[in-house]
Backbone as CSV, one residue per row, in Angstrom:
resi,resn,N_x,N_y,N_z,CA_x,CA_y,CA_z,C_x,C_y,C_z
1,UNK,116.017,81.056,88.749,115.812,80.672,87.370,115.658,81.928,86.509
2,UNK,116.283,81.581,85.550,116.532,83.262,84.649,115.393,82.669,83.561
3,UNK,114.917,83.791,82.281,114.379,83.594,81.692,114.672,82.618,80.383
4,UNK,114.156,82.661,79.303,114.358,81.785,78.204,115.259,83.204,77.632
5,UNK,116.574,82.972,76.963,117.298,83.312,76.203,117.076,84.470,75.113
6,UNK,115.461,84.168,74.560,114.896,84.363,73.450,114.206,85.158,73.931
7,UNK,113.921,85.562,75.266,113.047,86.328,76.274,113.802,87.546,75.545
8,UNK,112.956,89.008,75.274,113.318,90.038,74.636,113.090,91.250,75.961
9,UNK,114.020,91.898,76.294,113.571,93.133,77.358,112.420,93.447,77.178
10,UNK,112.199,94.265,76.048,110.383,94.728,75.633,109.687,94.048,76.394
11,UNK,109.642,92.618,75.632,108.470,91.594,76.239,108.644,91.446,78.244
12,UNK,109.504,91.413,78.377,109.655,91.280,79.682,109.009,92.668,80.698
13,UNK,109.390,93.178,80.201,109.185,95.184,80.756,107.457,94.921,80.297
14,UNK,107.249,94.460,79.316,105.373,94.354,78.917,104.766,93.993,80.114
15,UNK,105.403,92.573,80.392,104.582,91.625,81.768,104.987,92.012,83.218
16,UNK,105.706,93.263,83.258,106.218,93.644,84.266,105.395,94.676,84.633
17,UNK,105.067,95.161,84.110,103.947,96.536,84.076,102.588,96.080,83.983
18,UNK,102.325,94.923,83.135,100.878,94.680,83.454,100.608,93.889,84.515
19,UNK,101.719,92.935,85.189,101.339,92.814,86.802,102.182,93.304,87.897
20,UNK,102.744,94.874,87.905,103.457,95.693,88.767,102.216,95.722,90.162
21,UNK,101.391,96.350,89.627,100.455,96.576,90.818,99.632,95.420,91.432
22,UNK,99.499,94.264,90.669,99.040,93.522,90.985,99.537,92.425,92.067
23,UNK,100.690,92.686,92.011,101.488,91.911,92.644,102.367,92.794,93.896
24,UNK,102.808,93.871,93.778,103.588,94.815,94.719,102.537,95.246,95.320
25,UNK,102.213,95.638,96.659,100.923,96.468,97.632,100.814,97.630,96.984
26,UNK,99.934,97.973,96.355,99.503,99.299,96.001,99.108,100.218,96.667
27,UNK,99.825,100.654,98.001,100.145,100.937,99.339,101.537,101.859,98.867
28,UNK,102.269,100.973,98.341,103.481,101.291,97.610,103.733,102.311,97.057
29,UNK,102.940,102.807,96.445,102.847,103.635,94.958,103.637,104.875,95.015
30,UNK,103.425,105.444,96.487,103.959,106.814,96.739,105.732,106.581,97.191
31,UNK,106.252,105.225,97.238,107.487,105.083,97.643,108.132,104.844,96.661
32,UNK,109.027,105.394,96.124,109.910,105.391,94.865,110.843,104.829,95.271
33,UNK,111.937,105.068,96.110,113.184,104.351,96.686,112.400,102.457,96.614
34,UNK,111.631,102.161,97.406,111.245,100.748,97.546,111.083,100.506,96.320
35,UNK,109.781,100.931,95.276,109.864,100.618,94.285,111.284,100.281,93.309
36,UNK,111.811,101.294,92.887,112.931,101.027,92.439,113.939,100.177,92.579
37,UNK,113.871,100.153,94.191,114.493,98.773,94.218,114.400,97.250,94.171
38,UNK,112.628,97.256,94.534,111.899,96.409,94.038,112.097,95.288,92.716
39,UNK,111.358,96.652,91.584,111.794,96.296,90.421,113.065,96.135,89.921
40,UNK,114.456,96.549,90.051,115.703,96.244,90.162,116.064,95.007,90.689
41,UNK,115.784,94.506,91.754,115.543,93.289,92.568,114.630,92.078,91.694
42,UNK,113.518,92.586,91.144,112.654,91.616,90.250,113.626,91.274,89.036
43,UNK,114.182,92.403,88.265,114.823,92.090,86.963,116.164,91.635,86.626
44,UNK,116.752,91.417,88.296,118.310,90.756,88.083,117.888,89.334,88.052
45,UNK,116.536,88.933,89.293,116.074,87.718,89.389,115.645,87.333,87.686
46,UNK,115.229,87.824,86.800,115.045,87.458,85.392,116.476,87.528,84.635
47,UNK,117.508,88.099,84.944,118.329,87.526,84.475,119.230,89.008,83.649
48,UNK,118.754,90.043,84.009,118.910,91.251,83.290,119.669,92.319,84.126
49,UNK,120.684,93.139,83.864,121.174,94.203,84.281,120.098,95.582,84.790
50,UNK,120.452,95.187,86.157,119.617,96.826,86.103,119.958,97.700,87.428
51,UNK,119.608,98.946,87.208,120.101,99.853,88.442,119.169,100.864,89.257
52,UNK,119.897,101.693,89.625,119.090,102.935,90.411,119.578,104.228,89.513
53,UNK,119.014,105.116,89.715,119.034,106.075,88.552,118.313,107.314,89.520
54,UNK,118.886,108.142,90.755,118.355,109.443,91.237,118.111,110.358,90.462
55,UNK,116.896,110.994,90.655,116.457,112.069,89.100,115.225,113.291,89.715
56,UNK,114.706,114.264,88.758,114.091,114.913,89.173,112.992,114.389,88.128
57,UNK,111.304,114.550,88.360,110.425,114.536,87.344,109.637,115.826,87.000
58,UNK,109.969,116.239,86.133,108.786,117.207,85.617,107.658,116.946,84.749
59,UNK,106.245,117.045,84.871,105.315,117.043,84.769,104.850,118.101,83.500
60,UNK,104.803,118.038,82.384,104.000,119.279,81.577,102.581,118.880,81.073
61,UNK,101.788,119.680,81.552,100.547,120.007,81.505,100.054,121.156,81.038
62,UNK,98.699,121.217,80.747,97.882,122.849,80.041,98.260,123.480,80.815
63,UNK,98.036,123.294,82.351,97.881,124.307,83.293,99.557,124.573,83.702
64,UNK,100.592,124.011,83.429,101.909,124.230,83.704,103.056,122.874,83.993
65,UNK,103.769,123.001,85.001,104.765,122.340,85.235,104.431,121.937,86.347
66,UNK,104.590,120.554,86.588,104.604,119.757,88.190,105.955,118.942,88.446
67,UNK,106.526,119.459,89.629,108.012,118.859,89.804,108.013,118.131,91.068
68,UNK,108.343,116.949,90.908,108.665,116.170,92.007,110.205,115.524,92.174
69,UNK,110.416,115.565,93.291,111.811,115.200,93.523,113.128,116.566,93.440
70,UNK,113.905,116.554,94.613,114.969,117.557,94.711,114.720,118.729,94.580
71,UNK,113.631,119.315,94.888,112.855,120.920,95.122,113.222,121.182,96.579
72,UNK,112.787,122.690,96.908,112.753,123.124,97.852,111.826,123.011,98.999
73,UNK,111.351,121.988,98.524,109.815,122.017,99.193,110.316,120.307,100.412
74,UNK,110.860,120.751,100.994,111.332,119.346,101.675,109.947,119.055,103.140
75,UNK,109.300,118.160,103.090,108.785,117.963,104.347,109.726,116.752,105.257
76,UNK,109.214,117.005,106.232,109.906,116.332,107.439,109.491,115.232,107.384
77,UNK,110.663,114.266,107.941,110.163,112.502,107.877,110.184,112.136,106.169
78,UNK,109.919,112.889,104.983,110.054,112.110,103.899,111.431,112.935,103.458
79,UNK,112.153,112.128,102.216,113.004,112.313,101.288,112.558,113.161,99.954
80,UNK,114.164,114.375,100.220,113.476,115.289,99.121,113.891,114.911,97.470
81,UNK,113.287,113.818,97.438,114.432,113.428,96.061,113.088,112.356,95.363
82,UNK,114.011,111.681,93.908,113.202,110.476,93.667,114.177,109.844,92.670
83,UNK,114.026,108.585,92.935,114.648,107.571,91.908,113.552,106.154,91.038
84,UNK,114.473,106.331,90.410,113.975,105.195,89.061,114.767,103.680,88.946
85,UNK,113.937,102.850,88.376,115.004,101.499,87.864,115.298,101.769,86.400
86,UNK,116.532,101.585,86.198,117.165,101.707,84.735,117.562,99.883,84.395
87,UNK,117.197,99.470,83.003,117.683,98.203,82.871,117.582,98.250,81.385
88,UNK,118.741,98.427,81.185,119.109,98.128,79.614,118.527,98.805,78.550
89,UNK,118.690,100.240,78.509,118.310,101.514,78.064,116.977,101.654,78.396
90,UNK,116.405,101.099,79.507,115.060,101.262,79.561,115.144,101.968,81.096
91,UNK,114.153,102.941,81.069,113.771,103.344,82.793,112.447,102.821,82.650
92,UNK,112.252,102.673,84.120,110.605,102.277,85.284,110.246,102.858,86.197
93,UNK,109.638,103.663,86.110,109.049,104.478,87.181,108.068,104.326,87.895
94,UNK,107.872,103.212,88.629,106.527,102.419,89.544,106.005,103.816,90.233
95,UNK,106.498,104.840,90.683,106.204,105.764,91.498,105.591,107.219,90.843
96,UNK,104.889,107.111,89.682,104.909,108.520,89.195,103.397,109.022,89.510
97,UNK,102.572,108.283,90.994,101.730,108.378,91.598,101.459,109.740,91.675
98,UNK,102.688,110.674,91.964,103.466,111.797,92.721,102.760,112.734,92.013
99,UNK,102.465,112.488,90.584,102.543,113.398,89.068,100.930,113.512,89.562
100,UNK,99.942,112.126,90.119,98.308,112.465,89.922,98.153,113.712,90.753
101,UNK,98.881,114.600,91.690,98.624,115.777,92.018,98.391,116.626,91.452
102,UNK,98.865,117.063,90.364,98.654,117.313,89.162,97.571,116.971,88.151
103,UNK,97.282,116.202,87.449,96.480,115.129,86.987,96.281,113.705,87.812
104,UNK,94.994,113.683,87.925,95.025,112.280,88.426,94.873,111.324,87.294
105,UNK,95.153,111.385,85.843,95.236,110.835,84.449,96.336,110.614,84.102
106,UNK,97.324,110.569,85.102,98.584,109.774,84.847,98.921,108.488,85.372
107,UNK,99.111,107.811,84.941,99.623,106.333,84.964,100.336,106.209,86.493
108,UNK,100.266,105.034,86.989,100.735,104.443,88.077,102.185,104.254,87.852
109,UNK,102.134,103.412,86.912,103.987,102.951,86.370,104.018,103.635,84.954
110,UNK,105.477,104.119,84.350,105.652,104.070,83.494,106.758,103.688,83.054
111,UNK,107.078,102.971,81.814,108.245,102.348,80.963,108.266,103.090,79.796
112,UNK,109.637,103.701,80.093,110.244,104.221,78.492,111.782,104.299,78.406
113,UNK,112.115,104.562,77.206,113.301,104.435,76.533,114.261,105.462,77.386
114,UNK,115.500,105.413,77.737,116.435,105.943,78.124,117.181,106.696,76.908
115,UNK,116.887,108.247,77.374,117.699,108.976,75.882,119.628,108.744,76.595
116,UNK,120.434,109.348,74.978,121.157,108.716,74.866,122.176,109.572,76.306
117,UNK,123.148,108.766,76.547,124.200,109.074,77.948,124.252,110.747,78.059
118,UNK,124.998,111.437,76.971,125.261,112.768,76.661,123.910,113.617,76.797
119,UNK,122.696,113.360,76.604,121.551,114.033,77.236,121.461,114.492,78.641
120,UNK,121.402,115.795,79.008,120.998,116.563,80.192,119.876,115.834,80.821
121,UNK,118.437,115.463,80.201,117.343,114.685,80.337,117.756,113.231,80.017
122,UNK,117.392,112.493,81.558,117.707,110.986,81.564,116.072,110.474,80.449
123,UNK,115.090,110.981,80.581,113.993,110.223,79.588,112.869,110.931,79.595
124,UNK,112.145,111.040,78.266,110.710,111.354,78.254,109.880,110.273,78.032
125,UNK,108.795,110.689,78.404,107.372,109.839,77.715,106.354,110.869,77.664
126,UNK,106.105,110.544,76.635,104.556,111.839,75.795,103.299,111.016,76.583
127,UNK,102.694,111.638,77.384,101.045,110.864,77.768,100.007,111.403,76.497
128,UNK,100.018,112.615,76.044,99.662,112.792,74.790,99.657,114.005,74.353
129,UNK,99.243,114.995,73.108,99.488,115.733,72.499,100.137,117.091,73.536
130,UNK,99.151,117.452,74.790,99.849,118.500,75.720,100.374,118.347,77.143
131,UNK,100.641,117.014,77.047,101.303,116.259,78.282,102.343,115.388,77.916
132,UNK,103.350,115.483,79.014,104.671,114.229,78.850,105.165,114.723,80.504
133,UNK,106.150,113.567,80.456,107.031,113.775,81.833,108.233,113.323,81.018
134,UNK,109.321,114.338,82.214,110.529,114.504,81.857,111.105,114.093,82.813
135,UNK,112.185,113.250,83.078,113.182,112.600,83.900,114.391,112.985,83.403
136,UNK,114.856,113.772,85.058,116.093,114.883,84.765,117.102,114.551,85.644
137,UNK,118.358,114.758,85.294,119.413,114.551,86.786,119.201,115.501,87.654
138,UNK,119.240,114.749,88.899,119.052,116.114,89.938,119.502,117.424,89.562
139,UNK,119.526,118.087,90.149,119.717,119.803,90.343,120.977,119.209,91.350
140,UNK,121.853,120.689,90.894,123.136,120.835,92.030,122.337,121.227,93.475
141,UNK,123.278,120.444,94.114,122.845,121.158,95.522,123.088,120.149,96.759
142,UNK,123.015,120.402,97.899,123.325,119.508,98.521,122.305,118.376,99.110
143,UNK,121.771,117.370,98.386,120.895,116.699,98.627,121.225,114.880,99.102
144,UNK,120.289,114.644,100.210,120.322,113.640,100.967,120.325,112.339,99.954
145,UNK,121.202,111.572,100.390,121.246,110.227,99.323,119.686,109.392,100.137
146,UNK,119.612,108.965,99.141,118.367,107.886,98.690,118.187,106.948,99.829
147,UNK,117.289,106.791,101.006,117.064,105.536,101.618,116.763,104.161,101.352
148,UNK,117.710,103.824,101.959,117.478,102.277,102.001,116.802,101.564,102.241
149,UNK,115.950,100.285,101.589,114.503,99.988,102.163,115.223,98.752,103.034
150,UNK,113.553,98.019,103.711,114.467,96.842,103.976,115.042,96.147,103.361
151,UNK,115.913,95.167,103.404,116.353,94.644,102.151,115.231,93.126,102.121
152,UNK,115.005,92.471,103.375,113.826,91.342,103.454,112.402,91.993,102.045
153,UNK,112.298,92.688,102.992,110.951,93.508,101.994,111.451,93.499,100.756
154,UNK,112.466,94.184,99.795,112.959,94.296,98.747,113.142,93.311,98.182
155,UNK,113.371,92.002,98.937,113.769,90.767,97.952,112.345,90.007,98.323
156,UNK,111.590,90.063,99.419,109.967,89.611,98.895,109.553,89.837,98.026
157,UNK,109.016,91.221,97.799,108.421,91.851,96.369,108.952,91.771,95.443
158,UNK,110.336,91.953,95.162,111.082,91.724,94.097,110.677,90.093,93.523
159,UNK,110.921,89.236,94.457,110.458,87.712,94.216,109.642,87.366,93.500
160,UNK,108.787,87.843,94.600,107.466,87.693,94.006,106.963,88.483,92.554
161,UNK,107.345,89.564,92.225,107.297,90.542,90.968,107.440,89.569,89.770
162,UNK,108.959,89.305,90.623,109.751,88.277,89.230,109.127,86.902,88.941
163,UNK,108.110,86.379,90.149,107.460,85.107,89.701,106.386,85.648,88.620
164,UNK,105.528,86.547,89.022,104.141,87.080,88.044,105.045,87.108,86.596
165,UNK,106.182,87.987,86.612,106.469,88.476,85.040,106.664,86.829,84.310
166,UNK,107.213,85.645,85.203,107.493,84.669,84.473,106.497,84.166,84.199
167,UNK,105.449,84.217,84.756,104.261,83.231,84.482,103.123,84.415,84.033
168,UNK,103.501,85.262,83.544,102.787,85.967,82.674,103.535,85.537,80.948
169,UNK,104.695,86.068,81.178,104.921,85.469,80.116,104.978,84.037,79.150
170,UNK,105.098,83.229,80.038,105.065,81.726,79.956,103.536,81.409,79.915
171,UNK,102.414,82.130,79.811,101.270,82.255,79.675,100.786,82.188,78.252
């Protein structure tokens, strides 16, 4: 069942974020690939276009720059990369857990606007006057494509995601 017609992305992306964690294991947080596909999985079930989007995040802070994803810093057993859900000029970043190394005053999920195609930078969001994160296309180089979650798991959570956002909104 897709949404009501009149259903606006905004509003949808609103109730998606205020029960992301509530509903996905917050266990999760540090897995970006699942997430992403998660939420991608939640928002076709509502009725909406959406994708995967591989990227780098940079972090600006007083104290400097925090980069996660496609660095040199590869540990063993994890993926040196990170991806996002893109849906209809909008990115979701369920995973920017990565960034509280840095600050632990950054947000769990974040939703913002997708700058335009021709931008080097896929998106910012300002956290406030001397902080924002930047979502970048990878760096050249030869880097491992994105793992695949389960797909059972992916369409549970996704399911289930997509039931909360409806009956949040229908609330």
């Amino acid at each position: 069942m897709t949404l009501n017609l009149n259903t606006s992305i905004e509003a949808t992306l609103a109730a998606l974020g205020a029960t992301y964690y509530q509903t996905v294991p917050s266990e999760h947080k540090t897995y970006c690939a699942l997430t992403a596909q998660v939420t991608a999985h939640a928002l076709k079930a509502l009725g909406f276009t959406a994708g995967l989007l591989e990227c780098q995040v940079l972090y600006g802070y007083p104290q400097g720059n925090f980069v996660v994803g496609f660095t040199d810093q590869e540990q063993p057993g994890k993926w040196n990369g990170h991806v996002v859900c893109s849906c209809q000029g909008w990115l979701i970043d369920a995973a920017t857990t990565h960034l509280q190394a840095a600050e632990p005053l950054v947000p769990d999920l974040v939703i913002t606007r997708l700058l335009p195609p021709w931008s080097s930078a896929l998106a910012k969001k300002s956290i406030d006057e001397q902080r924002s994160i930047l979502w970048l296309r990878p760096p050249p180089g030869n880097w491992q494509p994105m793992p695949a979650e389960p797909a059972e798991l992916v369409a549970q959570e996704g399911r289930a995601l997509a039931a909360a956002v409806r009956q949040r909104l229908s609330a």
